[in-house]
C-alpha positions in Angstrom: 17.4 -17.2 9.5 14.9 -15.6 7.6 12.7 -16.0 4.2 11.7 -13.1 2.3 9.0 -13.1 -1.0 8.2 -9.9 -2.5 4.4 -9.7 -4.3 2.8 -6.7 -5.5 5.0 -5.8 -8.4 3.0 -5.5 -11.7 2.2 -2.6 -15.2 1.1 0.4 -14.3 1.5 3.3 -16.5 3.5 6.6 -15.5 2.3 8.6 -12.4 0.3 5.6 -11.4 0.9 3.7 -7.8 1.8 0.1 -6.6 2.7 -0.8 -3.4 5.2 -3.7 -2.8 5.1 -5.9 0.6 7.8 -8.5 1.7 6.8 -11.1 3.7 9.0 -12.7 6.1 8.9 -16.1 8.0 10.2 -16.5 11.6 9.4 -15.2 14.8 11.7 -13.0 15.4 10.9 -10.1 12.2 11.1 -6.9 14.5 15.4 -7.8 15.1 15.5 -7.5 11.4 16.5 -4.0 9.7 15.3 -4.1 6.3 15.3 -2.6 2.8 14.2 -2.2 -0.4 16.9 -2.4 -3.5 16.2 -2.6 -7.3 17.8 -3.4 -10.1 17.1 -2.4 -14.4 18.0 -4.5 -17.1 22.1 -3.9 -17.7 22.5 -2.1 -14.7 23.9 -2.8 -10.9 21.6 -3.1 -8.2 20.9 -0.4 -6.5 19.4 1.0 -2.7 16.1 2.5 -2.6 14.4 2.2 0.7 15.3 1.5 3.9 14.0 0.8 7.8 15.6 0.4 11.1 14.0 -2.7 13.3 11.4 -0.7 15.7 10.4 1.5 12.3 11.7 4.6 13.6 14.6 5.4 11.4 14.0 5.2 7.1 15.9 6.1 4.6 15.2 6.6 0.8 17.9 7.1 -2.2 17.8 10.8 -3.3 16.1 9.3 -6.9 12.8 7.9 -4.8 12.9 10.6 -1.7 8.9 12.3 -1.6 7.4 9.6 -3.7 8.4 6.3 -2.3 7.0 5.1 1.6 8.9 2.3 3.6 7.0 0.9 6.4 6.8 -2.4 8.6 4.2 -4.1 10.9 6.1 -6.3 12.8 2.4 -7.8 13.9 2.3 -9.3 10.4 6.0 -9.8 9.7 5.4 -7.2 6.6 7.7 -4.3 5.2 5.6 -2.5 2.5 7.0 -0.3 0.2 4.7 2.4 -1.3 5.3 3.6 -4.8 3.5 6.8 -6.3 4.2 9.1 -8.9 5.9 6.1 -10.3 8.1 6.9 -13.0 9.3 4.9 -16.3 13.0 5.2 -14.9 11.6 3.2 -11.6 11.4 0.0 -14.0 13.6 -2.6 -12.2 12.9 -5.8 -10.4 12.9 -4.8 -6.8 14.1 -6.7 -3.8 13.7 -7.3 -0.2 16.5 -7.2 2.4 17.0 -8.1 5.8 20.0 -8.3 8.0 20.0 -8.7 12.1 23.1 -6.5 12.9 23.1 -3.4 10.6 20.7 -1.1 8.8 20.9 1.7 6.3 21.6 2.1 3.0 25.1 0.9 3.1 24.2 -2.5 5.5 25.6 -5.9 4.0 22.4 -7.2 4.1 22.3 -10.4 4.4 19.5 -12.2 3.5 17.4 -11.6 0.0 13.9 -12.5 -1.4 13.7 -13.2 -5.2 12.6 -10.0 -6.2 9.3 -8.7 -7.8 8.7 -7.3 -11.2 8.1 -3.5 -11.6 7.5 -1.8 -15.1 5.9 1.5 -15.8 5.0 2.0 -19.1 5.4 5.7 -20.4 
């Protein structure tokens, strides 16, 4: 089992840059795929960012692709998710995933920090 908290989320006006990092407890962070979701007031959560367990393999929903980094150091049991060009649309409260058995943007993803506010002000 694994714990996940999110920091990093904050205001920052449009075009400006945060970058997000998930923390994880446990020993054993690099058998974890994990990802990045988000989800706006009134609407479903939704994918945004994601990394296979050695870092190799990433993947980015079409709305973030070229502004949005995934990356992990599994030295420091850390996924980071850089954010630039940020956007008012990229308001949401974003979430960190991990799951031991699949990865991608469709994985069932089963464990879930409690999210981090993000609002960019236009």
């Amino acid at each position: 089992q694994v714990q996940l908290v999110e920091s990093g989320g904050g205001l920052v006006e449009a075009g400006g840059s945060l970058r997000l990092s998930c923390a994880a407890s446990g020993r054993t962070f690099n058998s974890y795929a994990m990802a990045w979701f988000r989800q706006a007031p009134g609407k479903e959560r939704e994918f945004v960012a994601a990394i296979s367990w050695t870092g190799d393999l990433t993947y980015y929903a079409d709305s973030v692709k070229g502004r949005f980094t995934i990356s992990r150091d599994n030295a420091k049991n850390t996924v980071h998710l850089q954010m630039n060009s940020l956007k008012p649309e990229d308001t949401a409260v974003y979430y960190c995933a991990a799951d031991l058995n699949h990865h991608g943007p469709s994985a069932p993803y089963e464990y879930w920090g409690q999210g981090t506010q993000v609002t960019v002000s236009s």
